[in-house]
Structure formats: C-alpha cells, structure tokens
C-alpha positions as CSV (number, residue, x, y, z in Angstrom):
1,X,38.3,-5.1,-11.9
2,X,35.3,-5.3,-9.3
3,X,36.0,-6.8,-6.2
4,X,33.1,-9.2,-4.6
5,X,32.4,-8.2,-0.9
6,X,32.3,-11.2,0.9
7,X,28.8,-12.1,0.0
8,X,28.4,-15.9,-1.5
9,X,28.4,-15.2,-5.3
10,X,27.8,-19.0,-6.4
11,X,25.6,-19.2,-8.9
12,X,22.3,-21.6,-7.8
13,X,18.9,-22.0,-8.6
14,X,16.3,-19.4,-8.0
15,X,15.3,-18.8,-5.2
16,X,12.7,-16.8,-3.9
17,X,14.0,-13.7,-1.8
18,X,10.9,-11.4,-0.9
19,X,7.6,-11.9,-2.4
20,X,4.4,-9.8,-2.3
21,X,1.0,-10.7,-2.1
22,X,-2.1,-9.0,-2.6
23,X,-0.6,-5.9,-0.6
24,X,-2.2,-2.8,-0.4
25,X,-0.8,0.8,1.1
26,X,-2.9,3.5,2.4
27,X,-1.9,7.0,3.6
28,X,-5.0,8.3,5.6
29,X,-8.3,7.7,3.6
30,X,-5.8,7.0,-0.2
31,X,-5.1,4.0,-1.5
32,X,-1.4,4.5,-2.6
33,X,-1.1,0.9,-3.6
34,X,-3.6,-2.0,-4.4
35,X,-3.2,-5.8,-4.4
36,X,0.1,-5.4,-6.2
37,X,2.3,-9.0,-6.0
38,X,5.4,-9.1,-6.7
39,X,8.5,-12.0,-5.9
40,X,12.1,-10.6,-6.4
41,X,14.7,-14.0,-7.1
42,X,18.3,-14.0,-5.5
43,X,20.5,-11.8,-7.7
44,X,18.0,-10.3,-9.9
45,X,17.7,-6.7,-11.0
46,X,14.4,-5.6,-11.2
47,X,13.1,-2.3,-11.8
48,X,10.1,-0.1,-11.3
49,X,8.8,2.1,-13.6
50,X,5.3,4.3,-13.9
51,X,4.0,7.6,-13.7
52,X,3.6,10.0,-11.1
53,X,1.0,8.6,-8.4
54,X,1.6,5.1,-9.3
55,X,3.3,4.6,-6.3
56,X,6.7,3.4,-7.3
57,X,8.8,5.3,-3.5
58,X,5.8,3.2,-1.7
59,X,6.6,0.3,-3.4
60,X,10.1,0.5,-2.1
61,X,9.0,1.5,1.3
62,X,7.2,-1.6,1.2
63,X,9.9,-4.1,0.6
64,X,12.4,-2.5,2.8
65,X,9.6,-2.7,5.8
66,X,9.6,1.1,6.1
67,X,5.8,0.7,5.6
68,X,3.3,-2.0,6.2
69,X,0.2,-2.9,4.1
70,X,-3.0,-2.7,5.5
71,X,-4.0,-5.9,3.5
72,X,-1.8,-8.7,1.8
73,X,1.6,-9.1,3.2
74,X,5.2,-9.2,2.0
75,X,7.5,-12.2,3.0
76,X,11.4,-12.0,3.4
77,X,13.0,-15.5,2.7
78,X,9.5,-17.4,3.9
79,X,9.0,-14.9,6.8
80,X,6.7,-11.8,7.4
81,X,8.6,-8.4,6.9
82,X,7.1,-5.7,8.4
83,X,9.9,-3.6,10.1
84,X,13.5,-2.5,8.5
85,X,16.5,-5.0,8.4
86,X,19.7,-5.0,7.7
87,X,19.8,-7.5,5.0
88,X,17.7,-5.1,3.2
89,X,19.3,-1.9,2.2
90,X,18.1,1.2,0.8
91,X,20.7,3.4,-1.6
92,X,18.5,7.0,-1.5
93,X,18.6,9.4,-4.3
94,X,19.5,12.6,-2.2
95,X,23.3,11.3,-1.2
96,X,24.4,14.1,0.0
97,X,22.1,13.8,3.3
98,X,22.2,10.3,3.6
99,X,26.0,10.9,4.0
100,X,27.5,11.9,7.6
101,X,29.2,15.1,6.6
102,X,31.6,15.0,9.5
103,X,33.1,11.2,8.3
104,X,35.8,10.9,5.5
105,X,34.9,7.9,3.7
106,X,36.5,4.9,5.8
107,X,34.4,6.5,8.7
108,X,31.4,6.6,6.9
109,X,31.6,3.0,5.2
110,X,32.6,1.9,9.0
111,X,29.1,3.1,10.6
112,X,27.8,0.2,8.5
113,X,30.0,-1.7,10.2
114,X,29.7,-1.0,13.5
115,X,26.0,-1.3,13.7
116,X,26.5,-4.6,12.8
117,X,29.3,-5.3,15.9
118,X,31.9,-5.5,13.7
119,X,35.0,-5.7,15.8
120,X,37.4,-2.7,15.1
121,X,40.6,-5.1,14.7
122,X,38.1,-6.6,11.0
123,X,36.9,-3.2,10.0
124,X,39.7,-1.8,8.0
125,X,40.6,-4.3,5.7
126,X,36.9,-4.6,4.8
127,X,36.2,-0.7,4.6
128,X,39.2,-0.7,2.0
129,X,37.9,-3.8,0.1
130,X,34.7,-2.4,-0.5
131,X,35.9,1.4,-1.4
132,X,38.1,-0.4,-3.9
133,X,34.9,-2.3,-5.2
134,X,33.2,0.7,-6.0
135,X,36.2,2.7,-7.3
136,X,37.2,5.0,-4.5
137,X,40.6,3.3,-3.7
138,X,42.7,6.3,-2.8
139,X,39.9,8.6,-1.3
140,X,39.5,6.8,2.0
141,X,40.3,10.0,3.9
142,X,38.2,12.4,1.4
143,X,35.0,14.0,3.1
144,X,31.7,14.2,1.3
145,X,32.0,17.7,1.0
146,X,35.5,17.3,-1.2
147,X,33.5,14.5,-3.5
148,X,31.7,14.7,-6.6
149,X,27.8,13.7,-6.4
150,X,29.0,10.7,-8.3
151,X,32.0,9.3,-6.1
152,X,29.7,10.6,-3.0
153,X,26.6,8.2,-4.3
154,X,29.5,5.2,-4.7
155,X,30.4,6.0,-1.4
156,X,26.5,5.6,-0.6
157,X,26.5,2.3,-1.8
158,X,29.8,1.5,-0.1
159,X,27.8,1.5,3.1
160,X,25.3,-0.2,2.5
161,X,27.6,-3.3,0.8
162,X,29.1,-2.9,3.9
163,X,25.7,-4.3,5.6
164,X,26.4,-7.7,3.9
165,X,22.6,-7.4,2.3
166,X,20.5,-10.0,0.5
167,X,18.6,-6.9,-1.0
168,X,19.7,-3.6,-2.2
169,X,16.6,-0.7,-3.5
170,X,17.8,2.1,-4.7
171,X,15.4,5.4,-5.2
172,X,15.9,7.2,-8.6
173,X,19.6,6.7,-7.0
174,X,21.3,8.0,-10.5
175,X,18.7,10.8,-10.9
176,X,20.6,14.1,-10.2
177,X,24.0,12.8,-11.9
178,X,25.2,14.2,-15.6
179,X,24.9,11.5,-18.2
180,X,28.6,10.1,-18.3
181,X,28.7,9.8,-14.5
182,X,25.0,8.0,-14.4
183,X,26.1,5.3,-17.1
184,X,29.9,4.6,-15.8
185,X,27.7,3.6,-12.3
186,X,25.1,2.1,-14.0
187,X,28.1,-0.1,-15.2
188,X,29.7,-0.1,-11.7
189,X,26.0,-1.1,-9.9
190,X,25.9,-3.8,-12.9
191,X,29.0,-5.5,-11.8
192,X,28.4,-5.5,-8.0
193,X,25.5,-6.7,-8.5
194,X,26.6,-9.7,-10.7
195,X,29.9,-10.4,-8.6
196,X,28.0,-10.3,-5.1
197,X,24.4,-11.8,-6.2
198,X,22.9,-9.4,-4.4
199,X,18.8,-9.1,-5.8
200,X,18.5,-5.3,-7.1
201,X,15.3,-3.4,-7.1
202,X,15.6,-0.4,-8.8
203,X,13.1,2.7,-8.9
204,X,13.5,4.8,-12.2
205,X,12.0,7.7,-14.6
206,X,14.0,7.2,-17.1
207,X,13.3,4.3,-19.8
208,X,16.6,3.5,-21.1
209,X,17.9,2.9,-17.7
210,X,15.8,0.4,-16.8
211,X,16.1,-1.4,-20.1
212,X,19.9,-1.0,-19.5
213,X,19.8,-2.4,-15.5
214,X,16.9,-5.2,-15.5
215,X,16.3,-8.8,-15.9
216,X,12.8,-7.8,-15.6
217,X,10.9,-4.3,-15.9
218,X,7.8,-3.9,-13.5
219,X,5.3,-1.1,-14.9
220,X,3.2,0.6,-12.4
221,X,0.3,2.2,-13.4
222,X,-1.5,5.1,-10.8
223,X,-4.3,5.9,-8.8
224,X,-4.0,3.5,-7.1
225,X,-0.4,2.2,-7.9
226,X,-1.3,-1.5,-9.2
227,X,1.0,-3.9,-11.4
228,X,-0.3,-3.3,-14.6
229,X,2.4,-4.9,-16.9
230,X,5.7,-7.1,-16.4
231,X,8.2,-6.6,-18.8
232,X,11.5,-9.3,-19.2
233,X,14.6,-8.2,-20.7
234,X,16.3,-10.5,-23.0
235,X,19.9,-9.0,-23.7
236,X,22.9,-10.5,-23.3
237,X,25.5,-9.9,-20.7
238,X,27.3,-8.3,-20.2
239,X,25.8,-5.1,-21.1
240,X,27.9,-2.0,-23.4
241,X,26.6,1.6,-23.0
242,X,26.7,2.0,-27.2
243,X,26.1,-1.7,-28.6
244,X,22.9,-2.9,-26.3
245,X,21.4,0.3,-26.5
246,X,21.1,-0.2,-30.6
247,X,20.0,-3.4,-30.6
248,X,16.4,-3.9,-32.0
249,X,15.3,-5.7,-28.5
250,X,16.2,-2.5,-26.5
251,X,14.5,-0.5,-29.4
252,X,11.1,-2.4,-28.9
253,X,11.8,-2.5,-25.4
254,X,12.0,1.3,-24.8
255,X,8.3,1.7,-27.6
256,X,7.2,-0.5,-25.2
257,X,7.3,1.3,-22.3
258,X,6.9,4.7,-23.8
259,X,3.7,3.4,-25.4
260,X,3.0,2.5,-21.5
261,X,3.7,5.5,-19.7
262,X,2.4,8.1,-22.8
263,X,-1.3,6.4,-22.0
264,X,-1.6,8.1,-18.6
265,X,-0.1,11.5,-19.4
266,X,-2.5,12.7,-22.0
C-alpha cells in the first residue's frame, strides 16, 4: 500500500499549475521550439510524445526553468519561471549519475532534505516514509552500486518526493529498464502520483506508455518542435497492466499516435 508523503492530497478543482505561452527555444541560430502553449492542472499526468528533433528534453528544460524562451513565457502558479526551483523536480533517465554513489539510500533521500533546511532531529522519519512509499523499505543502508536500475530509479524519485514538489518531469525515466521492472513502476509512479497530487509531466518513446500514464497525451511534431496535436485519455482508474491495455480506447489510442509519429519518419 503506497504511503502519501506529506503533500496535501485533497481532491479540488483545477487549478492551473504552470502554463505556457507562445514560447519559443533557440540554441544558437535553431529554433528548437516555436510558440508551443501548454497549461499543466494540479495532479495531472501529462505526457510528451514526438519524433526525434521535436523537441520533447527542451520542452522539459523549459518547464523546470533550466532554459528560458527567447519569446513567450512560462508561468508557475501565476508567476514568471525562468530559473530552477524546488517545487519543480526533475526524475532523469540516466539514474545511475544522478545518484551520489558514496550515499546508501537514507543519505541520498536526505540531500533532498537538507537543501531544503530540514532539521536532522525530522529527517529520519521522513527518509523512511518515503523509501517505504516507493518500495525500498528495508534497503535504507543499500548503496547504488548494490541496487538494481529499477530500485536505483525508485530511489531517484525518493529524492525528489523528498523536495515536497508541486511538479515532477521525468526524462524517458523508465527507458533503460526491462519490461516487468518498467510496468511494476509505471504502476508505482501511478499511485504516488494519485496519493500525493503531484502534476506529472512525462517525456516518452514509447506509445503504450503514455497511453498507460496520461490524462492527456501532448504530440510534438519537429523542426521546430511545435504542439501539433493534444490527445485526452479516457480510461478508467485505476489502471491494470493486462485489462486497459485491451480495451478498444487504448487500441485507437495507440493507431492514433502511431498514425502520428509514422508521418515524419518516412
């Protein structure tokens, strides 16, 4: 049973958490992204799909503040966001680098922590809360280096719980994991996300996946990366790795976006 980290999970009306508008990205003399808009509502999962060059790591960047447009602008909660926060919190695909090789788990879960001031005496009782939310109760003294990829990317996400955000993106974060590990944390993500009502934007290749995660499905298209099609996902919740994955919705879903992607690789 998932364990909610402290963050308020009461259910309330939607309410706008970052919104983009008109926002463009160049690196040099290329456009990366143009005019794309976009407005992410507390607690939704959103993800990002396209084709190479569409932009999709940029549009992350964006939102987390890691890079600014040159036109438009992004908002967090009513107020310009052009620098990284901590209420914004980035799960990366490579998890073994973004891991501190010489922490065991409780220490690395407990940098979060104290960058925030956290007094030591309220650390431990949180570090353990949130290890047991994302199923790595009893490896609290485990280095990354004795971990699978899979309990070291939980671990990743530990830490950045552990920021308390109002946002989590996460970068192809699933991507290098074999098939039963990726859908026991799609699962895992799933449930923090619905316990904590964090809002979830979520960079993918792969189809299914984002069918699987999202609310809504945002479909990039490149050179230069705009918003070319928005995508909602009507399946019930919650979700089973055999059951929604037959339903006819999650069948048109995934034609959909193959149909999408298949026009700009020919």
């Amino acid at each position: 049973m998932l364990e909610t980290t402290g963050i308020d999970a009461t259910e309330n009306a939607a309410e706008d958490v970052l919104h983009v508008d008109a926002a463009s990205v160049r690196y040099g003399a290329t456009t990366i992204l143009d005019q794309v808009d976009l407005t992410l509502e507390k607690g939704e999962f959103v993800c990002v799909i396209g084709p190479s060059g569409s932009g999709k790591t940029t549009f992350l960047r964006l939102l987390a503040g890691l890079v600014a447009p040159v036109q438009g602008r992004v908002l967090f909660r009513g107020t310009e966001h052009r620098a990284p926060s901590r209420e914004i919190a980035i799960v990366f695909q490579d998890y073994a680098n973004a891991l501190l090789p010489w922490r065991d788990a409780e220490g690395n879960v407990s940098l979060a922590l104290e960058a925030a001031g956290v007094p030591r005496s309220e650390r431990s009782d949180r570090i353990h809360t949130l290890l047991r939310t994302v199923g790595l109760a009893g490896s609290e003294k485990k280095f990354p280096s004795e971990m699978s990829g899979g309990m070291q990317q939980r671990l990743q996400i530990a830490r950045c719980l552990a920021q308390d955000p109002d946002v989590l993106l996460m970068d192809e974060p699933f991507g290098a994991l074999d098939a039963m590990t990726r859908q026991k944390l799609q699962d895992e993500l799933l449930g923090i996300v619905r316990e904590s009502n964090v809002t979830a934007f979520f960079v993918t290749h792969d189809l299914e996946e984002a069918i699987y995660l999202s609310d809504r499905i945002i479909a990039l298209e490149p050179n230069p990366g705009r918003v070319s099609q928005i995508f909602d996902v009507d399946l019930p919740k919650p979700r089973n790795q055999l059951t929604t994955r037959e339903m006819p919705e999650f069948l048109r879903l995934r034609r959909e976006l193959f149909d999408f992607i298949e026009r700009f690789e020919q």
